[in-house]
DSSP file (Angstrom, degrees, kcal/mol; ACC not computed):
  #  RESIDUE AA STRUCTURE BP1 BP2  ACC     N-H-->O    O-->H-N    N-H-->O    O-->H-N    TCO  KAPPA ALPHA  PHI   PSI    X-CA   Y-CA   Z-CA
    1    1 A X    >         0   0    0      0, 0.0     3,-2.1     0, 0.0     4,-0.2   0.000 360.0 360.0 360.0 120.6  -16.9   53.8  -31.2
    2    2 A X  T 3   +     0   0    0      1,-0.3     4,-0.2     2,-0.1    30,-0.1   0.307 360.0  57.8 -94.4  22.4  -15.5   52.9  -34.6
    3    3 A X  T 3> S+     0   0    0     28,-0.2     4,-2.7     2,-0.1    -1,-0.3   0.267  86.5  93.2-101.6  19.0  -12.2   52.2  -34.0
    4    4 A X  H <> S+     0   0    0     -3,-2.1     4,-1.8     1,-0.2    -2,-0.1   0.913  84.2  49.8 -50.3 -67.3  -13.5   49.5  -31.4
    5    5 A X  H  > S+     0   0    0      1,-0.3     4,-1.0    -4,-0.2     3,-0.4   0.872 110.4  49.7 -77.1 -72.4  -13.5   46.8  -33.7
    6    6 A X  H  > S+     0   0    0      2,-0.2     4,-2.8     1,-0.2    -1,-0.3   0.944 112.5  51.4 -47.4 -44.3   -9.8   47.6  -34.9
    7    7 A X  H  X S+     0   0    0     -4,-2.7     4,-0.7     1,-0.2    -2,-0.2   0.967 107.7  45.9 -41.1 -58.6   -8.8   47.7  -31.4
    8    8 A X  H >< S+     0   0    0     -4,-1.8     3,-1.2    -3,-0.4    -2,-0.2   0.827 106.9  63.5 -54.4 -53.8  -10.2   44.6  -30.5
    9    9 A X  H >X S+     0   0    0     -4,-1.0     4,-2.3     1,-0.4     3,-0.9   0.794 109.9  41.2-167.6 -73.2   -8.5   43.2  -33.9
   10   10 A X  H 3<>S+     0   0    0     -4,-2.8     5,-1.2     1,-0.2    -1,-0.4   0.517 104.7  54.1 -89.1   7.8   -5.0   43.9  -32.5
   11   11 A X  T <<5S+     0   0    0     -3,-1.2    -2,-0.2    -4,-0.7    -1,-0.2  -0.136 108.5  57.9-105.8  25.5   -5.0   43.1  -29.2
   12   12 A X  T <45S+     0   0    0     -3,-0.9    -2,-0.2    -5,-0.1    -3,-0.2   0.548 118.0  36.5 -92.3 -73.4   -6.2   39.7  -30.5
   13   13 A X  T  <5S-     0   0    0     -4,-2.3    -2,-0.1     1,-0.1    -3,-0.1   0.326 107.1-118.8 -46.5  -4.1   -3.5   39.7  -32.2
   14   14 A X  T   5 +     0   0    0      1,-0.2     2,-0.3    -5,-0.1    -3,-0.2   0.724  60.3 153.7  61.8  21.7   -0.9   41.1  -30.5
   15   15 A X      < -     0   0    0     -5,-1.2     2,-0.3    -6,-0.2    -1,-0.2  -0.654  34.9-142.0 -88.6 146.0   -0.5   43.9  -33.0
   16   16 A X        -     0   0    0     -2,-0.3    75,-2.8    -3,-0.1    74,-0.6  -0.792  14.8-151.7-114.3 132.2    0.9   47.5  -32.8
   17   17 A X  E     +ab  42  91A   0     24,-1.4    26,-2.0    -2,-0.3    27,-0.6  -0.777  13.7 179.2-113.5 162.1   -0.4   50.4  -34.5
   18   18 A X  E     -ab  44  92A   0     73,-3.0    75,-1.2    -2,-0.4     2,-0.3  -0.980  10.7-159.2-137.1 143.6    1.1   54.2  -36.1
   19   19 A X  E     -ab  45  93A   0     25,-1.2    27,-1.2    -2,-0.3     2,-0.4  -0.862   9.4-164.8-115.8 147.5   -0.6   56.9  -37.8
   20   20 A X  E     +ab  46  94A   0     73,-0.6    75,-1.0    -2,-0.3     2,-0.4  -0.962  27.0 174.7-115.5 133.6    0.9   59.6  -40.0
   21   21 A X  E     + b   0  95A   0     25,-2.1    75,-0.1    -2,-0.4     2,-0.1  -0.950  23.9 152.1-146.9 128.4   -1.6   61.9  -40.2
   22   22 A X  S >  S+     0   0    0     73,-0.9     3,-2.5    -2,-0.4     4,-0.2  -0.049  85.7  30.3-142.4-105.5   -1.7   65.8  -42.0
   23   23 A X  T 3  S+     0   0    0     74,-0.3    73,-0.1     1,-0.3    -2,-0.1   0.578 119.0  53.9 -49.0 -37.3   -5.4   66.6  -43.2
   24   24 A X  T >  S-     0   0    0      1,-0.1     3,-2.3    71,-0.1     2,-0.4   0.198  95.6-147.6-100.4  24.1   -7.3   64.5  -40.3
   25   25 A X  T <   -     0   0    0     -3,-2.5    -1,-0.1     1,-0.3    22,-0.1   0.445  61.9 -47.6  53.4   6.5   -5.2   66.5  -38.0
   26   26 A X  T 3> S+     0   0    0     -2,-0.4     4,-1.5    -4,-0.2     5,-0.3  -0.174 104.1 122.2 133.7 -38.9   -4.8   63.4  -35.2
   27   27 A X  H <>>S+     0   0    0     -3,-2.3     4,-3.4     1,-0.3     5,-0.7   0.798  74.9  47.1 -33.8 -51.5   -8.5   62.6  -35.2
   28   28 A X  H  >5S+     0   0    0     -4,-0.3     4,-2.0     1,-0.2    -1,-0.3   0.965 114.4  49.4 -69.5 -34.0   -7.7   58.7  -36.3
   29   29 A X  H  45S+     0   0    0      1,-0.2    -1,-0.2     2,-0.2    -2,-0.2   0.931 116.8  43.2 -40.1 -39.0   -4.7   58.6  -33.2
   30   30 A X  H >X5S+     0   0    0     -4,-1.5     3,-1.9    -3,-0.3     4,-1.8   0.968 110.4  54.7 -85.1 -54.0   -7.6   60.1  -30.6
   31   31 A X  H 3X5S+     0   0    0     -4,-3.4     4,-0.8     1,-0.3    -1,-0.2   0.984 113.4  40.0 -62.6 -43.0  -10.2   57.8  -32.1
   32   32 A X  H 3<<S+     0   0    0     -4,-2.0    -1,-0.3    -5,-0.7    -2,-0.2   0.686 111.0  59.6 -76.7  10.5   -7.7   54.8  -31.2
   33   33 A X  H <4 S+     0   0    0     -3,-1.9     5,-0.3    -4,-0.2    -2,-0.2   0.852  91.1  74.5-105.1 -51.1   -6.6   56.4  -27.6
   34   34 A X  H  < S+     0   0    0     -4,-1.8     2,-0.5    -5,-0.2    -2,-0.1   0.698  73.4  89.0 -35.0 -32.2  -10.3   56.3  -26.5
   35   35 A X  S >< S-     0   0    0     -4,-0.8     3,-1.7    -5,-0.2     2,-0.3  -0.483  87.5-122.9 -81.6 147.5  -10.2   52.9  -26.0
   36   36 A X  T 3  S+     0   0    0     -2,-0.5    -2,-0.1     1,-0.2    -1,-0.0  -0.539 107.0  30.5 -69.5 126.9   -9.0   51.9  -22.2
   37   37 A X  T >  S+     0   0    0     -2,-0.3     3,-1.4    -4,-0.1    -1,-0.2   0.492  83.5 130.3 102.3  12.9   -5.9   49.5  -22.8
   38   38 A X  G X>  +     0   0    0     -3,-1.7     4,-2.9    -5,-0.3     3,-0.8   0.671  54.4  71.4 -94.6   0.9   -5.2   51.5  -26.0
   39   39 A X  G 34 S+     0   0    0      2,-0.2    -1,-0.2     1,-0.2    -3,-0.0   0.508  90.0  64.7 -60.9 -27.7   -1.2   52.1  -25.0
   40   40 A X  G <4 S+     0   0    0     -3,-1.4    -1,-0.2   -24,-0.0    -2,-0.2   0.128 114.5  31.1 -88.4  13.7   -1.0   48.3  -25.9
   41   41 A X  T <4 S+     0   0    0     -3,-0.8   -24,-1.4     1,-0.6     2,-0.4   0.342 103.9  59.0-126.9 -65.6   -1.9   49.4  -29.6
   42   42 A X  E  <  -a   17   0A   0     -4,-2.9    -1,-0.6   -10,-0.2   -24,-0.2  -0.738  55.6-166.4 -95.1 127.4   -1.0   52.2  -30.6
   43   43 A X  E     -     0   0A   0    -26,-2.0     2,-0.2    -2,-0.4   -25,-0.2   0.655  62.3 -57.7  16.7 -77.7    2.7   53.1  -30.7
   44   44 A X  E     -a   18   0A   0    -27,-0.6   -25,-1.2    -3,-0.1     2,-0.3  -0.888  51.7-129.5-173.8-147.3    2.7   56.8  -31.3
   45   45 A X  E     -a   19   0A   0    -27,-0.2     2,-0.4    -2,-0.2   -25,-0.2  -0.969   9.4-151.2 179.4 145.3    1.3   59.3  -34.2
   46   46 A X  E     -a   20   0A   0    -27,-1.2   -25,-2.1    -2,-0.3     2,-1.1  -0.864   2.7-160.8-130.1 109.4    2.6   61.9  -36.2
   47   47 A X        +     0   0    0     -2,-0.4     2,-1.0   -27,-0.2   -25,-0.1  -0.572  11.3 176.0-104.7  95.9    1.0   64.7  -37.5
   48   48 A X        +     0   0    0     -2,-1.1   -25,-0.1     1,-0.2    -2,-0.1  -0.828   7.3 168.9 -80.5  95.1    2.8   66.4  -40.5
   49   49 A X        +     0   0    0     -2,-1.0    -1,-0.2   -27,-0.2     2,-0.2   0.740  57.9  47.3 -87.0 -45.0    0.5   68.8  -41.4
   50   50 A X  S  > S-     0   0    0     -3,-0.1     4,-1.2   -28,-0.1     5,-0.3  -0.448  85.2-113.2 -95.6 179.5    2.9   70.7  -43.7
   51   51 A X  T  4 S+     0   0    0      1,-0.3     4,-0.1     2,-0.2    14,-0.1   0.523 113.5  57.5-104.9  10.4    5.1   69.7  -46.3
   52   52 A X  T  > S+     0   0    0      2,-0.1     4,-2.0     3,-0.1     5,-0.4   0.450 108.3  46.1-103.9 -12.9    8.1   70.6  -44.5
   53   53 A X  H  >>S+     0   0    0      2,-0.2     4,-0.9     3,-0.2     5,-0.7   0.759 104.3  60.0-102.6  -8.4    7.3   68.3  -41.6
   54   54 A X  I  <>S+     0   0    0     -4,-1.2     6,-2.6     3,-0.2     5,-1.0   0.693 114.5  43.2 -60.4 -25.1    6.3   65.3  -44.1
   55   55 A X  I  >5S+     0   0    0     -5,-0.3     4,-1.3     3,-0.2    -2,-0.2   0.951 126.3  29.9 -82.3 -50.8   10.2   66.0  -45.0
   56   56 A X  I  <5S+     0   0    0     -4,-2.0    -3,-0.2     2,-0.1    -2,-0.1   0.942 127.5  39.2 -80.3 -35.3   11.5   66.4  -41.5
   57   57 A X  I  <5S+     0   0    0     -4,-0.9    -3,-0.2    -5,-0.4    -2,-0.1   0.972 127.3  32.5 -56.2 -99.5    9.1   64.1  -39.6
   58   58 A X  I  4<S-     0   0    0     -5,-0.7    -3,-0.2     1,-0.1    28,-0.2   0.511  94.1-118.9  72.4-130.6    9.0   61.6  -42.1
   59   59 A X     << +     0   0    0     -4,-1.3    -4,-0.2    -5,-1.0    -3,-0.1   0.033  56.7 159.1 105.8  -5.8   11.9   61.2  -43.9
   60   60 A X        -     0   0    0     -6,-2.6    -1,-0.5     1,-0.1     2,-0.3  -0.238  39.8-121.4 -41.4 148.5   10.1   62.2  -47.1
   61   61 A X     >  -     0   0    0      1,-0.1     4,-1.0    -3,-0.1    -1,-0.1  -0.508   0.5-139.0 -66.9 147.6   12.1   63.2  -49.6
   62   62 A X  T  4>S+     0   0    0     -2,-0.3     5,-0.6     2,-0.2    -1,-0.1   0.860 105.7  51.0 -88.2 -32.5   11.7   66.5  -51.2
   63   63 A X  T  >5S+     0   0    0      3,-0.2     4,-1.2     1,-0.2    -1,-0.1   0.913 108.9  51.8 -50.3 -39.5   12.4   64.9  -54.7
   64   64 A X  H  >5S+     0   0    0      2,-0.2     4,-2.2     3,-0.1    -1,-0.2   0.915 110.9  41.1 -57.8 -70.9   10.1   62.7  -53.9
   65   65 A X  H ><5S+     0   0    0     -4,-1.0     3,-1.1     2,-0.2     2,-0.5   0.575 115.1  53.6 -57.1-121.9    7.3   65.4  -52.9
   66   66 A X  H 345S+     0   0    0      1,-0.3    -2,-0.2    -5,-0.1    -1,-0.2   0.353 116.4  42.1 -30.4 -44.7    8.4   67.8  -56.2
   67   67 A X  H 3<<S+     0   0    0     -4,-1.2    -1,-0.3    -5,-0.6    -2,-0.2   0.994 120.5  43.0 -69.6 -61.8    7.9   64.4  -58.5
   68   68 A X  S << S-     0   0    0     -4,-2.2     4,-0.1    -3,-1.1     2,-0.0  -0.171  96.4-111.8 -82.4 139.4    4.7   63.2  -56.8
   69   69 A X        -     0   0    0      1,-0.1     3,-0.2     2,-0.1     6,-0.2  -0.595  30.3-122.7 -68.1 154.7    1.7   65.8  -55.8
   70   70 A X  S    S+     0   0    0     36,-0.3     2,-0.3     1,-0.2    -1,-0.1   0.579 112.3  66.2 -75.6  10.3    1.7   65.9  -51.8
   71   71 A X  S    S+     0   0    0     35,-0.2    -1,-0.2    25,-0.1     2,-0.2  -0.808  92.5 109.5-129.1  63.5   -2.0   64.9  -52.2
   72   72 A X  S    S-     0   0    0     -2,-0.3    24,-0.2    -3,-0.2    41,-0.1  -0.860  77.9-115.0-135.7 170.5   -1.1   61.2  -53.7
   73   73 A X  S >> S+     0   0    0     -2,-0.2     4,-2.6     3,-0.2     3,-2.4   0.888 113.1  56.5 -54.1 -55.9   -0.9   57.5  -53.4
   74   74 A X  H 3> S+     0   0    0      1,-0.3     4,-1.8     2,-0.2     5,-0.1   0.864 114.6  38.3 -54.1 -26.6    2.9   57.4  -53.6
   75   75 A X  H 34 S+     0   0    0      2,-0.2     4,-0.4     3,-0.2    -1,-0.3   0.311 113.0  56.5-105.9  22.1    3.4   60.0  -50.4
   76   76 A X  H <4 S+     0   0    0     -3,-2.4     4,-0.5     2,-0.1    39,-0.3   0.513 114.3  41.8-110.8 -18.6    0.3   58.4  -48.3
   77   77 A X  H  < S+     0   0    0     -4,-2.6    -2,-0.2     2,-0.2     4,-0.2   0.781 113.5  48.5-104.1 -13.5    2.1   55.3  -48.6
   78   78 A X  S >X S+     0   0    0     -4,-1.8     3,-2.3    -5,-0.3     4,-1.3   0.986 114.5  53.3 -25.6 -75.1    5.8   57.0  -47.9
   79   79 A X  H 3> S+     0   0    0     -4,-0.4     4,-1.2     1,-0.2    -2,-0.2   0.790 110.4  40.7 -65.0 -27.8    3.8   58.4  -45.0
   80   80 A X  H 34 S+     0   0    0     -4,-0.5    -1,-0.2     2,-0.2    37,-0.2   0.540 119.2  50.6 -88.3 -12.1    2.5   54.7  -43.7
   81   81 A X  H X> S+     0   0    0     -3,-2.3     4,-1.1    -4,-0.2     3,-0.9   0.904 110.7  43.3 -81.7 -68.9    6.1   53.2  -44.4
   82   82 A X  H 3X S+     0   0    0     -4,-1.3     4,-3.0     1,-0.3     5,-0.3   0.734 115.6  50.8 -69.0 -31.5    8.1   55.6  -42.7
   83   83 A X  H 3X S+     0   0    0     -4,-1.2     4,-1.4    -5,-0.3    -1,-0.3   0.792 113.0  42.5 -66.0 -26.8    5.7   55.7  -39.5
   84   84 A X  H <>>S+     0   0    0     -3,-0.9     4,-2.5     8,-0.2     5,-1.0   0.991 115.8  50.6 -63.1 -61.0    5.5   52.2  -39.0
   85   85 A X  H  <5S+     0   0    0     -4,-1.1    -2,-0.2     3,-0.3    -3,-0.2   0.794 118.0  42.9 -27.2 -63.1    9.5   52.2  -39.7
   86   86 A X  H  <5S+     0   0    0     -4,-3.0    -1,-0.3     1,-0.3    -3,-0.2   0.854 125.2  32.4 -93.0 -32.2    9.8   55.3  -36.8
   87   87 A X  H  <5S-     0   0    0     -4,-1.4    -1,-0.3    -5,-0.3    -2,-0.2   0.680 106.7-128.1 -96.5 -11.2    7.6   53.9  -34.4
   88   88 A X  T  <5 +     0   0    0     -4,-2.5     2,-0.3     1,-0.2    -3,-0.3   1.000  50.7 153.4  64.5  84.6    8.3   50.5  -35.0
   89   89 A X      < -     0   0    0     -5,-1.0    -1,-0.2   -73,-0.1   -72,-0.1  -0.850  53.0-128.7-127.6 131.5    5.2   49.3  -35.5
   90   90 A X  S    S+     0   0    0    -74,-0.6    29,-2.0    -2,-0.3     2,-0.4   0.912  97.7  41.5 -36.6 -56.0    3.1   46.3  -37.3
   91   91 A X  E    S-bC  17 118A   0    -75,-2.8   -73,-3.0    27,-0.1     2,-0.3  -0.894  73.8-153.6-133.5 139.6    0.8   48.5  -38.9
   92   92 A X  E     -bC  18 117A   0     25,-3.0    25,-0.7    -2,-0.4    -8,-0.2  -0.753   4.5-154.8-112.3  77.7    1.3   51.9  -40.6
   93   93 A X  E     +bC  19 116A   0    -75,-1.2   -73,-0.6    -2,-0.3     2,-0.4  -0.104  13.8 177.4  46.0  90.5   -1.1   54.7  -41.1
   94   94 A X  E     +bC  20 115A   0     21,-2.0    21,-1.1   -14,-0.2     2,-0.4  -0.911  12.1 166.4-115.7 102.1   -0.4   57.1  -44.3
   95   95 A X  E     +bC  21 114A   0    -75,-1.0   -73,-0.9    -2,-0.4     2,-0.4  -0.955   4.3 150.7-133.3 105.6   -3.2   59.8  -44.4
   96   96 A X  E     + C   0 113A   0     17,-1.1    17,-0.9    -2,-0.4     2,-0.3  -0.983  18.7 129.0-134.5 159.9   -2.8   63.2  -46.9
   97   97 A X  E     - C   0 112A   0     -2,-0.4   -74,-0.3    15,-0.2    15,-0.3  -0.960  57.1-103.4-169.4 175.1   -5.7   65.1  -48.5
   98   98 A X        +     0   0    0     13,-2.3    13,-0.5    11,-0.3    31,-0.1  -0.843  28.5 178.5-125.4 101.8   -7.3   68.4  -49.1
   99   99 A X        +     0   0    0     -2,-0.3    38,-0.3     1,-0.2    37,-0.1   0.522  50.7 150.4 -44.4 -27.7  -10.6   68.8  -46.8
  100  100 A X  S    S-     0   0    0      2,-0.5    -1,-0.2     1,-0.1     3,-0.1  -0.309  83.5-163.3  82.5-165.9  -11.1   72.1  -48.1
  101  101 A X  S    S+     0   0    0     -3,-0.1    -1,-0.1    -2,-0.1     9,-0.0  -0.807 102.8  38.1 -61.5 -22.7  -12.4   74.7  -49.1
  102  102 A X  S    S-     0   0    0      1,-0.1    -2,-0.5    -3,-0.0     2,-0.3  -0.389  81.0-120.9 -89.2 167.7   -9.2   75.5  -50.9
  103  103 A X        -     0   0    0     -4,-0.1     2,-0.3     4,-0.1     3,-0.1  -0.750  31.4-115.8 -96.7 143.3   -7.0   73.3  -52.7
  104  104 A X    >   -     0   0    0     -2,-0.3     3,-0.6     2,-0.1   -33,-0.1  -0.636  52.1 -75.8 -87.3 177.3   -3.5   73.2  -51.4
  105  105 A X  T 3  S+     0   0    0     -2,-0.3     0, 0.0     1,-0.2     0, 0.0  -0.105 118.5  10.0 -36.9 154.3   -0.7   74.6  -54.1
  106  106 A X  T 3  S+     0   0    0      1,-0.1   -36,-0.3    -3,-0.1     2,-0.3   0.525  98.9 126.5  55.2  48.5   -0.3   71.9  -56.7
  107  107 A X    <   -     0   0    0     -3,-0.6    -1,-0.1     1,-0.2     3,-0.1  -0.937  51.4-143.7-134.5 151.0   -2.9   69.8  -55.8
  108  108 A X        -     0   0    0     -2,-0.3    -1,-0.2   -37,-0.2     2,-0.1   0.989  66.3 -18.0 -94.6-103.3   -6.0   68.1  -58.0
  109  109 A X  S    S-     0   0    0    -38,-0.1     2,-1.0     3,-0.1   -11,-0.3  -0.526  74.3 -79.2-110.1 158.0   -9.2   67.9  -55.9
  110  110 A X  S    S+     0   0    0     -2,-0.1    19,-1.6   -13,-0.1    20,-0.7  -0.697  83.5 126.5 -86.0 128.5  -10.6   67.9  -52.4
  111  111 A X  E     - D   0 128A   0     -2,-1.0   -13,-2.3   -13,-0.5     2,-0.2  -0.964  53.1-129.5-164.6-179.8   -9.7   64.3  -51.7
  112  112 A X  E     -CD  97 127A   0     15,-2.1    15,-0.8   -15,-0.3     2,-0.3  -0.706   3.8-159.0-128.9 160.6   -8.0   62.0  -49.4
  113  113 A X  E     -CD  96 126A   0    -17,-0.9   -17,-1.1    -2,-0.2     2,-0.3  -0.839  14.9-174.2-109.9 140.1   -5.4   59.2  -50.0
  114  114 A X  E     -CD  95 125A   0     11,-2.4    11,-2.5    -2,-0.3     2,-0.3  -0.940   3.5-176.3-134.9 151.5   -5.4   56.7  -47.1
  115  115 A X  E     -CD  94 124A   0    -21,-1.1   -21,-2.0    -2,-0.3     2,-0.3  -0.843   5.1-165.8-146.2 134.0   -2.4   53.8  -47.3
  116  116 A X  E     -CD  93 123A   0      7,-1.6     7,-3.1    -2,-0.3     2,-0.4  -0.963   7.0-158.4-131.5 131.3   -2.2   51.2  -44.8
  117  117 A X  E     -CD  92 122A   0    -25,-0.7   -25,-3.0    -2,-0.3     2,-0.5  -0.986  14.0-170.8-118.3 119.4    1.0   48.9  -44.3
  118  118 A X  E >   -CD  91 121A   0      3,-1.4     3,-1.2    -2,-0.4   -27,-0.1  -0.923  68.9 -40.5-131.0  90.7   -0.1   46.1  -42.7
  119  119 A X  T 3  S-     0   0    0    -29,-2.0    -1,-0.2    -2,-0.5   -28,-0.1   0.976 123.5 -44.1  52.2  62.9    2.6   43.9  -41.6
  120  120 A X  T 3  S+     0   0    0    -30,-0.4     2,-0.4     1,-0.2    -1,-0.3   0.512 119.5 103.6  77.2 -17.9    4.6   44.7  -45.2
  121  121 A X  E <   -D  118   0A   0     -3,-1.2    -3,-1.4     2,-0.0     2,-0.6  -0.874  64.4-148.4 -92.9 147.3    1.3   44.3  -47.5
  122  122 A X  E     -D  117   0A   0     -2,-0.4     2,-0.4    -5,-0.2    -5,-0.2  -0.855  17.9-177.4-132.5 136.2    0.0   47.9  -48.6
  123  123 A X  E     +D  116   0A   0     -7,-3.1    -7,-1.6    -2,-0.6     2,-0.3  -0.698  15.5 179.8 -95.0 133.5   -3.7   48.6  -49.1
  124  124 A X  E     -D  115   0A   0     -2,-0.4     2,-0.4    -9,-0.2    -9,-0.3  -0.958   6.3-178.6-130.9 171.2   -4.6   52.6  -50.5
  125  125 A X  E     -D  114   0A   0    -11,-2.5   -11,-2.4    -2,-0.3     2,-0.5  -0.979  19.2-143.4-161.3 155.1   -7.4   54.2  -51.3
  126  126 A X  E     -D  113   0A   0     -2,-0.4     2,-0.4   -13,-0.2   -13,-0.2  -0.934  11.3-164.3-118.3 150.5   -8.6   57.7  -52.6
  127  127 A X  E     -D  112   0A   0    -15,-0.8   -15,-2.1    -2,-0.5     2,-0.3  -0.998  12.9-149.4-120.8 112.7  -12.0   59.4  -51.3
  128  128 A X  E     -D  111   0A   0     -2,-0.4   -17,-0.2   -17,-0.2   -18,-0.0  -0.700   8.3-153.9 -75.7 159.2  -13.0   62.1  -53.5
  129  129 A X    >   +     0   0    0    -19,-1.6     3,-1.9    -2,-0.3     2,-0.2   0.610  18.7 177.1 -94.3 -42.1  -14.8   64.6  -51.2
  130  130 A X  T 3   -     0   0    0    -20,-0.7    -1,-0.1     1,-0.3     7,-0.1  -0.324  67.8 -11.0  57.4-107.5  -17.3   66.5  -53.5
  131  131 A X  T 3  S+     0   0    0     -2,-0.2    -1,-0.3     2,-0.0     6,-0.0   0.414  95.2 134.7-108.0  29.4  -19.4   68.9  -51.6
  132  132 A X    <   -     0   0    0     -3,-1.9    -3,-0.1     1,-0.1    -2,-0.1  -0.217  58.3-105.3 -70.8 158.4  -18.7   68.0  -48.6
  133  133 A X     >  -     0   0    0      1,-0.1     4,-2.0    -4,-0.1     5,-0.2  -0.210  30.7-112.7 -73.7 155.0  -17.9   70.2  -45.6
  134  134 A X  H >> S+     0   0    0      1,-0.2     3,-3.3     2,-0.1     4,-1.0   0.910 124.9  39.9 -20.8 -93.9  -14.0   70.6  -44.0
  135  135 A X  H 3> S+     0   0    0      1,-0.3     4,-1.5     2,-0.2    -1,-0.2   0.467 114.4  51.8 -47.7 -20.6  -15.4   68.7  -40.7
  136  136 A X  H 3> S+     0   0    0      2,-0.2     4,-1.0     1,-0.2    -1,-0.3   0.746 115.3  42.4 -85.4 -37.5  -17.7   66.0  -42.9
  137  137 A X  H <X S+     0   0    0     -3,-3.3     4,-0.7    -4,-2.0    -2,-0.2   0.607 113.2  54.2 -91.5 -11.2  -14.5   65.1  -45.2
  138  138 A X  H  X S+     0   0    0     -4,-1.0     4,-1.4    -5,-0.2    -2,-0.2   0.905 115.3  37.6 -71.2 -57.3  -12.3   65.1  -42.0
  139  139 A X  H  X S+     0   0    0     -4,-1.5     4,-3.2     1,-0.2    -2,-0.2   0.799 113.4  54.1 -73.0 -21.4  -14.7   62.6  -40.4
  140  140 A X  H  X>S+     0   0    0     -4,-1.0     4,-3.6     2,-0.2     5,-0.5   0.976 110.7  50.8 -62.7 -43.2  -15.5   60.3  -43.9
  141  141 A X  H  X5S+     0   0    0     -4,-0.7     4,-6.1     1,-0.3    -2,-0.2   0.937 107.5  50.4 -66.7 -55.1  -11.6   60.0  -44.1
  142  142 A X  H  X5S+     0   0    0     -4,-1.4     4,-1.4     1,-0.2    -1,-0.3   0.890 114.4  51.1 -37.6 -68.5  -11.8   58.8  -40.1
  143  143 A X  H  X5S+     0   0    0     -4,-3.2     4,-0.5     2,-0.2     3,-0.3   0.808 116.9  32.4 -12.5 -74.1  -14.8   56.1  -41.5
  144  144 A X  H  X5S+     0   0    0     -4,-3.6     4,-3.2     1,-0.2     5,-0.3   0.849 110.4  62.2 -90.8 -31.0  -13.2   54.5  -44.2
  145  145 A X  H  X<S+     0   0    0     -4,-6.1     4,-1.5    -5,-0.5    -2,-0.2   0.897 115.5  43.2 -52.4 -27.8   -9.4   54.6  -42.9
  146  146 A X  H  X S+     0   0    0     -4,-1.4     4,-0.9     2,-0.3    -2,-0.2   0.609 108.7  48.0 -97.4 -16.8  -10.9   52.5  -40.3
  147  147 A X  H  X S+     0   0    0     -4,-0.5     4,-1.8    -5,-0.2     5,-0.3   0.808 109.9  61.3 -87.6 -37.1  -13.1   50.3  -42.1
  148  148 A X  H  X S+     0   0    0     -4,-3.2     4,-0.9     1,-0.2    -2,-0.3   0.976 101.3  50.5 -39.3 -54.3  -10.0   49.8  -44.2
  149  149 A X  H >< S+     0   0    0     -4,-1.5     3,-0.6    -5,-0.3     4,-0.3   0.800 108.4  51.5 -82.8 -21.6   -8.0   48.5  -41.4
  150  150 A X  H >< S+     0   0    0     -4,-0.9     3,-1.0     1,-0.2    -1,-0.2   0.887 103.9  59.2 -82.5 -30.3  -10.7   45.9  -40.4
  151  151 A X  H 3< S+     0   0    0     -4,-1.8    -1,-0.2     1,-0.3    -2,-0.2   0.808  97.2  63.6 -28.1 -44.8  -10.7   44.8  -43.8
  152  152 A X  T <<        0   0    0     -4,-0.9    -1,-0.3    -3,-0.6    -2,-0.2   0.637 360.0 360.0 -93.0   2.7   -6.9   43.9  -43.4
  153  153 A X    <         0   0    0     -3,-1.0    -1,-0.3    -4,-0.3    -2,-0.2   0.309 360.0 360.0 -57.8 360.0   -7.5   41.6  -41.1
């Protein structure tokens, strides 16, 4: 299971996680829930799938979103501040992209931004997608957000 390792990671540590989540639709919360004990991790999970539930969910701005594409570093790490922030949390989870096939309105490429705040430091990263399928870029995103978080340890 490949959030094992992360699991393990914070219940050494006595750390709490939250995901904000819009293209990977939950998948990285349900990957951390699978493990037994995983109520002593994870916090809660948000999925703001649209951009009016990044605003209301949140706490995004809409200024913020109109300056910034919704497919960016600056709103995947908004989304990993304010989730940590609302669930009270250690560690914070910012994940927006386009999976495809379409792009949404006013957006670059099929790609990911992943942000992790980790205890106040924040790591991001972008995954272009190329030709990969919906389900394939859903699950890469799953991959590297989680080898990202064993990394911040």
């Amino acid at each position: 299971m490949i959030s094992t390792d992360v699991f393990d990671l914070c219940t050494k540590n006595g750390l709490t996680i939250a995901f904000a989540e819009s293209m990977t639709g939950g998948s990285l919360a349900y990957e951390m829930i699978k493990n037994p004990g995983s109520s002593k991790v994870i916090s809660g999970s948000i999925i703001a799938y649209s951009v009016e539930q990044k605003m209301n969910l949140l706490r995004i701005s809409e200024d913020k979103i109109k300056q910034h594409l919704i497919v960016s570093e600056v709103i995947a790490k908004e989304m990993a501040t304010s989730v940590k922030s609302i669930m009270k949390s250690d560690i914070g989870v910012g994940v927006t992209g386009n999976a495809g096939p379409d792009k949404q309105e006013n957006t670059r490429d099929l790609e990911v931004w992943i942000a992790i705040d980790f205890k106040g430091n924040m790591i991001t990263r972008k995954v272009l997608f190329g030709n990969l399928t919906r389900l394939q870029a859903i699950k890469k995103t799953v991959l590297v957000t989680y080898e990202m978080l064993k990394d911040c340890f």
